[in-house]
C-alpha positions as a LaTeX table, in Angstrom:
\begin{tabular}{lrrr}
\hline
Residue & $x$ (\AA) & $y$ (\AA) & $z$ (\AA) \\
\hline
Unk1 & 0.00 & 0.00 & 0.00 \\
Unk2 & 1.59 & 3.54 & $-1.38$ \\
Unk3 & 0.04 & 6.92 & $-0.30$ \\
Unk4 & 1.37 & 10.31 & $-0.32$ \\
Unk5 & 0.11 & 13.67 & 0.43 \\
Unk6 & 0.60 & 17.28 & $-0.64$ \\
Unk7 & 0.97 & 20.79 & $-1.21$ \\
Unk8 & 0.94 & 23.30 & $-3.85$ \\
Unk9 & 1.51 & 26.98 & $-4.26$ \\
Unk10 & 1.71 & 29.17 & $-7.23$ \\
Unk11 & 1.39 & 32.64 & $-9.07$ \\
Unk12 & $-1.09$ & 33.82 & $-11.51$ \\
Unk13 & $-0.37$ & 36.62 & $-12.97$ \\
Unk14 & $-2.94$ & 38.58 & $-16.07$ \\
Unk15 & $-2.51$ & 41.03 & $-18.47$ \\
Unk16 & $-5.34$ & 42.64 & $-20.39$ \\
Unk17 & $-6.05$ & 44.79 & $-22.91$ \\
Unk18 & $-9.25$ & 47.00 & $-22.84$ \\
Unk19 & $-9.12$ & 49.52 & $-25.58$ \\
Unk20 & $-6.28$ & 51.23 & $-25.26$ \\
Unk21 & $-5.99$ & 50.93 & $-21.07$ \\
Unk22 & $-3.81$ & 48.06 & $-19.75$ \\
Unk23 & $-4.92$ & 46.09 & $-16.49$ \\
Unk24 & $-2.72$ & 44.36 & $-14.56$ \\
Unk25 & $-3.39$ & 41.19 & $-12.22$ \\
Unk26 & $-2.12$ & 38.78 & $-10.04$ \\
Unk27 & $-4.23$ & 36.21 & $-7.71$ \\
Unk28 & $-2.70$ & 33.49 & $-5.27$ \\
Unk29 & $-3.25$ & 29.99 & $-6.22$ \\
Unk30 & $-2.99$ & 26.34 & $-4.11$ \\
Unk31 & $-3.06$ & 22.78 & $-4.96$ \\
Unk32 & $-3.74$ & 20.17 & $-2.00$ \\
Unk33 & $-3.30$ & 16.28 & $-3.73$ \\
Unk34 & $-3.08$ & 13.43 & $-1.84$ \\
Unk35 & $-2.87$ & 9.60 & $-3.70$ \\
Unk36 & $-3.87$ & 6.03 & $-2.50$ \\
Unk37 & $-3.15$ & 2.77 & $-4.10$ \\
Unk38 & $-2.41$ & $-1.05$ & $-3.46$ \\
Unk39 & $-0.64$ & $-3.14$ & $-5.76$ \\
Unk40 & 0.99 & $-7.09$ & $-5.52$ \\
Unk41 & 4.13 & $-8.66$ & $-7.29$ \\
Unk42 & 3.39 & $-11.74$ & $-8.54$ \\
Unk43 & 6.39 & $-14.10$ & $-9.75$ \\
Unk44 & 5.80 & $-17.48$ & $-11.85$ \\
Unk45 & 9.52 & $-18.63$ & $-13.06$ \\
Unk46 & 10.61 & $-15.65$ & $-15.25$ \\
Unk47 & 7.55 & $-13.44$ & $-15.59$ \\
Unk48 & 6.55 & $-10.87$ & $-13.13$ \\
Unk49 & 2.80 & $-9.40$ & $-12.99$ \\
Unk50 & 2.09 & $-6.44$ & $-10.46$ \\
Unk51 & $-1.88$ & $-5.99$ & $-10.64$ \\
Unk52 & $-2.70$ & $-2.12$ & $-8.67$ \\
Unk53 & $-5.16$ & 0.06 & $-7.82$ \\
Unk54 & $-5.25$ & 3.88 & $-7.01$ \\
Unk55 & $-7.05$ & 7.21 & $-5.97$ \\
Unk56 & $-6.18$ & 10.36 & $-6.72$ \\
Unk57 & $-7.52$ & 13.57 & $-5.76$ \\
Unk58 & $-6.62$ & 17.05 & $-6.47$ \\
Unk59 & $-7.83$ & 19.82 & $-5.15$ \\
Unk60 & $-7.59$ & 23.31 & $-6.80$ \\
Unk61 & $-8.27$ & 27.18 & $-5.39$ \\
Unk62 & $-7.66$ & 30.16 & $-6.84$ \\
Unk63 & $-7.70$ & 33.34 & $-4.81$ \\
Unk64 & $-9.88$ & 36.22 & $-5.47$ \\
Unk65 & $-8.14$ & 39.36 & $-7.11$ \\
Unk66 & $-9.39$ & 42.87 & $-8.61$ \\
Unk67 & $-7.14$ & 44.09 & $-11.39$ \\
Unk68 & $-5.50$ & 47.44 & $-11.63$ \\
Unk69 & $-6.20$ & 50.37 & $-13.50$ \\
Unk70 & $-9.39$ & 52.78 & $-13.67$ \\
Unk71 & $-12.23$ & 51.14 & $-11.76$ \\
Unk72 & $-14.95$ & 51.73 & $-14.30$ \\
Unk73 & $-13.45$ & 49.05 & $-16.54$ \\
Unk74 & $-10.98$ & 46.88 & $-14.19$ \\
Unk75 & $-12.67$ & 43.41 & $-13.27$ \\
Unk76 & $-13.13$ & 41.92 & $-10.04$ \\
Unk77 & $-12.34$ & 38.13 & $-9.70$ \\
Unk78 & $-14.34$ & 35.90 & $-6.84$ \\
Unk79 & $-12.71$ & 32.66 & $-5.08$ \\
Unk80 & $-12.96$ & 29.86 & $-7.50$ \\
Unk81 & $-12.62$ & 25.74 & $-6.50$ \\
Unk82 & $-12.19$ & 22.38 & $-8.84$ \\
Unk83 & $-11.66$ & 19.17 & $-8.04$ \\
Unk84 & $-10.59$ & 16.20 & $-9.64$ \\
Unk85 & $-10.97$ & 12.49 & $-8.99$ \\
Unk86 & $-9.26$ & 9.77 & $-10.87$ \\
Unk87 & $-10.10$ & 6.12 & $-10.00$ \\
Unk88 & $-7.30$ & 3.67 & $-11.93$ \\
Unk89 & $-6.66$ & 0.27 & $-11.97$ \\
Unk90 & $-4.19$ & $-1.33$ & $-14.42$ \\
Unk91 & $-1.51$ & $-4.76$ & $-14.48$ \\
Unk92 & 1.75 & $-4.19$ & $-15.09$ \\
Unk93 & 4.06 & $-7.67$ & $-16.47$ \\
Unk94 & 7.82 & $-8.06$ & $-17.39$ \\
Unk95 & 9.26 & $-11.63$ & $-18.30$ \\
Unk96 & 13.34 & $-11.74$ & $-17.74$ \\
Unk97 & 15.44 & $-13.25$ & $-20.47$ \\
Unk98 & 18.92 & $-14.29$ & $-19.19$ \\
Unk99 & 21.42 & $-13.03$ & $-21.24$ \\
Unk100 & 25.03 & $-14.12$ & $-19.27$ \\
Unk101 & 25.78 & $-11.86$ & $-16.62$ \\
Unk102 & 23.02 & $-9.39$ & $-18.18$ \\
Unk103 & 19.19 & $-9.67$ & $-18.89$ \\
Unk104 & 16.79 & $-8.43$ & $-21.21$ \\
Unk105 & 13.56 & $-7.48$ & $-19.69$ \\
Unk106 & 10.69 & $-6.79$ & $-22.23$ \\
Unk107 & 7.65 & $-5.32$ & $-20.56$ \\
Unk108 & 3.81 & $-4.35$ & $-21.10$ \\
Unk109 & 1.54 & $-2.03$ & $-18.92$ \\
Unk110 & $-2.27$ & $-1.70$ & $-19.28$ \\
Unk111 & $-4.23$ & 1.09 & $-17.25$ \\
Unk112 & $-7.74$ & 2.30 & $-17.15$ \\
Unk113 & $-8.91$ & 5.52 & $-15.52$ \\
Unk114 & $-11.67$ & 7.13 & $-14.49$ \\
Unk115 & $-11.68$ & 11.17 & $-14.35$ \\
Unk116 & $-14.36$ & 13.08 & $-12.92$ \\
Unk117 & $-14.27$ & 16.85 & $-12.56$ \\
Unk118 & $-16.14$ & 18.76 & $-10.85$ \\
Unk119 & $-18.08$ & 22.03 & $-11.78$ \\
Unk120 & $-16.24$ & 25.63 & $-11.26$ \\
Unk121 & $-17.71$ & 29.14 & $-10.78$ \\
Unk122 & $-16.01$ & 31.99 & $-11.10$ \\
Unk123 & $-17.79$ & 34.79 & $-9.67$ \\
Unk124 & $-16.85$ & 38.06 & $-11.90$ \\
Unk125 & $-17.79$ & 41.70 & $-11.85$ \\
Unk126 & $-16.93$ & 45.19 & $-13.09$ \\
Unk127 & $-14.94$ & 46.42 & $-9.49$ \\
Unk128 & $-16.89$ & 49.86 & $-9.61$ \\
Unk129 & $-20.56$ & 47.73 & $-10.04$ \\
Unk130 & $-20.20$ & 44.61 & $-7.60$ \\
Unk131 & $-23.68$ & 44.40 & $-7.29$ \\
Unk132 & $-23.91$ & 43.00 & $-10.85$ \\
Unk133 & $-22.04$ & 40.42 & $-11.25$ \\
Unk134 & $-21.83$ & 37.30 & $-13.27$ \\
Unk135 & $-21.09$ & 33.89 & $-13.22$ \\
Unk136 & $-18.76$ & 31.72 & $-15.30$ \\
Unk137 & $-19.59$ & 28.10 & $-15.06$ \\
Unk138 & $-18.45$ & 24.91 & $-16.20$ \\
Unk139 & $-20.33$ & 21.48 & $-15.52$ \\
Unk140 & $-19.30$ & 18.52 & $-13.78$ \\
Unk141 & $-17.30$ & 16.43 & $-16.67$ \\
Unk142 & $-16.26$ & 12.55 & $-16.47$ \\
Unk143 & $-14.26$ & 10.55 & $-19.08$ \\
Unk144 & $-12.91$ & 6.98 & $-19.64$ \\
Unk145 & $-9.01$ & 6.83 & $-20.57$ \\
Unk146 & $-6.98$ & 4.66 & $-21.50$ \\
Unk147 & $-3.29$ & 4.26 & $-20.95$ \\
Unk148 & $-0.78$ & 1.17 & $-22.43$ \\
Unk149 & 2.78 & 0.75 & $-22.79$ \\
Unk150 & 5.88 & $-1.28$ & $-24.23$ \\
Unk151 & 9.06 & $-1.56$ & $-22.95$ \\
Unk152 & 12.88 & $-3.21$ & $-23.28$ \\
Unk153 & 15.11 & $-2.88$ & $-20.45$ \\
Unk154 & 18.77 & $-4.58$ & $-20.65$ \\
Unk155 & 19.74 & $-4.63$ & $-16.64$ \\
Unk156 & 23.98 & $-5.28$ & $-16.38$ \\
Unk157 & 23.56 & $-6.50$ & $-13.00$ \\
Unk158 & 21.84 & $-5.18$ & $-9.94$ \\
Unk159 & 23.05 & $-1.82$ & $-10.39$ \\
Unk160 & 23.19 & $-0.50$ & $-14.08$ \\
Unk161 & 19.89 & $-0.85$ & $-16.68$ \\
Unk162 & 19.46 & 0.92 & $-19.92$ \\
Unk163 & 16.21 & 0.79 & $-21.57$ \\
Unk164 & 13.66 & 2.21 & $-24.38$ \\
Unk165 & 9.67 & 2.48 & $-23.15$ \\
Unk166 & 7.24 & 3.74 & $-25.54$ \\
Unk167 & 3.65 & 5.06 & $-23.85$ \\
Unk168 & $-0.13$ & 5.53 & $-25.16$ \\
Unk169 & $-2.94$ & 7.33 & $-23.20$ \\
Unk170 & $-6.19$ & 8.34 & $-24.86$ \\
Unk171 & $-9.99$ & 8.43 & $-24.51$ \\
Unk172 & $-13.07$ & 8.10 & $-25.82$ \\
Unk173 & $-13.01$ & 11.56 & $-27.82$ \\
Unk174 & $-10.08$ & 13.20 & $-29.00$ \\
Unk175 & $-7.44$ & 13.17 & $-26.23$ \\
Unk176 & $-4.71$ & 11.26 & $-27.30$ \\
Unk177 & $-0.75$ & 11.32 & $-25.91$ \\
Unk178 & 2.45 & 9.48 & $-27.35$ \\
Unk179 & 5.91 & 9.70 & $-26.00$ \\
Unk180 & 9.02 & 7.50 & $-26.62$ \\
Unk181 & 11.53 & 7.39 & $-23.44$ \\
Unk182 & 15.04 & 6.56 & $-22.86$ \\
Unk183 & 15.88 & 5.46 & $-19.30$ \\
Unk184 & 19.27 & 5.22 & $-18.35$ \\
Unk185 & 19.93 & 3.90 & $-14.75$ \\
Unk186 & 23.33 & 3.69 & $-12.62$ \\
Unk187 & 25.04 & 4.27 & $-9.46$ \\
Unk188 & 26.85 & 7.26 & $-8.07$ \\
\hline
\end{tabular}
């Protein structure tokens, strides 16, 4: 069992054009995550299979700001909140090929996820006119993805291993990522 816990904090910083008056702003911003999962290692001769499970959750504030420059046009920015949930569960396998005092490890990992997020607001009014404000929203959203991999590791021992892992995560629409890694492993 694996968990860890955190803490975020960055700046946000806006520049905006209205006609020909610039307005400046800058709002605080904070991340608290925290992850759970469970996995097993499972070892039949030369093959390896590590079935796991995990939760994630993020969640996301940013601070309320006005921006500068003449009230009757700067905005004023309310408090806004997401948060997202990802439930994933996904088998990871390598089988070990012997190769002298070396071995060559080709691997496959299979993951699915689900993402929900949920709805923001972000309150917004002109600063000199609070009293009429608006609303930005965004719905609650959920999606399916799905994430695979291939890999070749050659391992020189305990210590060194050099490897090539290529990675696929999509979903159901149009999200899709590639990437190609090199991992290079050693001592020092």
């Amino acid at each position: 069992m694996d968990f860890a816990l955190g803490y975020g904090s960055l700046g946000f910083d806006s520049t905006r054009w209205q006609n020909s008056t610039l307005l400046l702003g800058g709002r605080d911003r904070s991340q608290v995550f925290g992850s759970l999962g469970i996995s097993g290692m499972f070892t039949a001769g030369r093959l390896q299979l590590a079935p796991y499970g995990r939760f994630d959750r993020v969640r996301s504030r940013l601070g309320a700001y006005v921006e500068s420059g003449p009230a009757n046009v700067a905005l004023s920015y309310g408090e806004a909140t997401a948060v997202e949930n990802v439930f994933a569960a996904g088998l990871y396998a390598n089988y070990r090929i012997p190769l002298g005092r070396a071995s060559l490890e080709p691997s496959v990992r299979l993951e699915g996820r689900r993402v929900h997020m949920s709805s923001i607001d972000q309150p917004l009014s002109y600063y000199d006119w609070p009293g009429y404000g608006y609303v930005l929203s965004t719905e609650n959203s959920s999606e399916s993805q799905m994430l695979g991999g291939l890999g070749l590791m050659l391992r020189m021992g305990d210590e060194f291993s050099m490897g090539i892992e290529y990675s696929y995560a999509g979903n159901n629409g149009t999200y899709r990522n590639e990437s190609l890694r090199a991992i290079v492993r050693a001592p020092f």
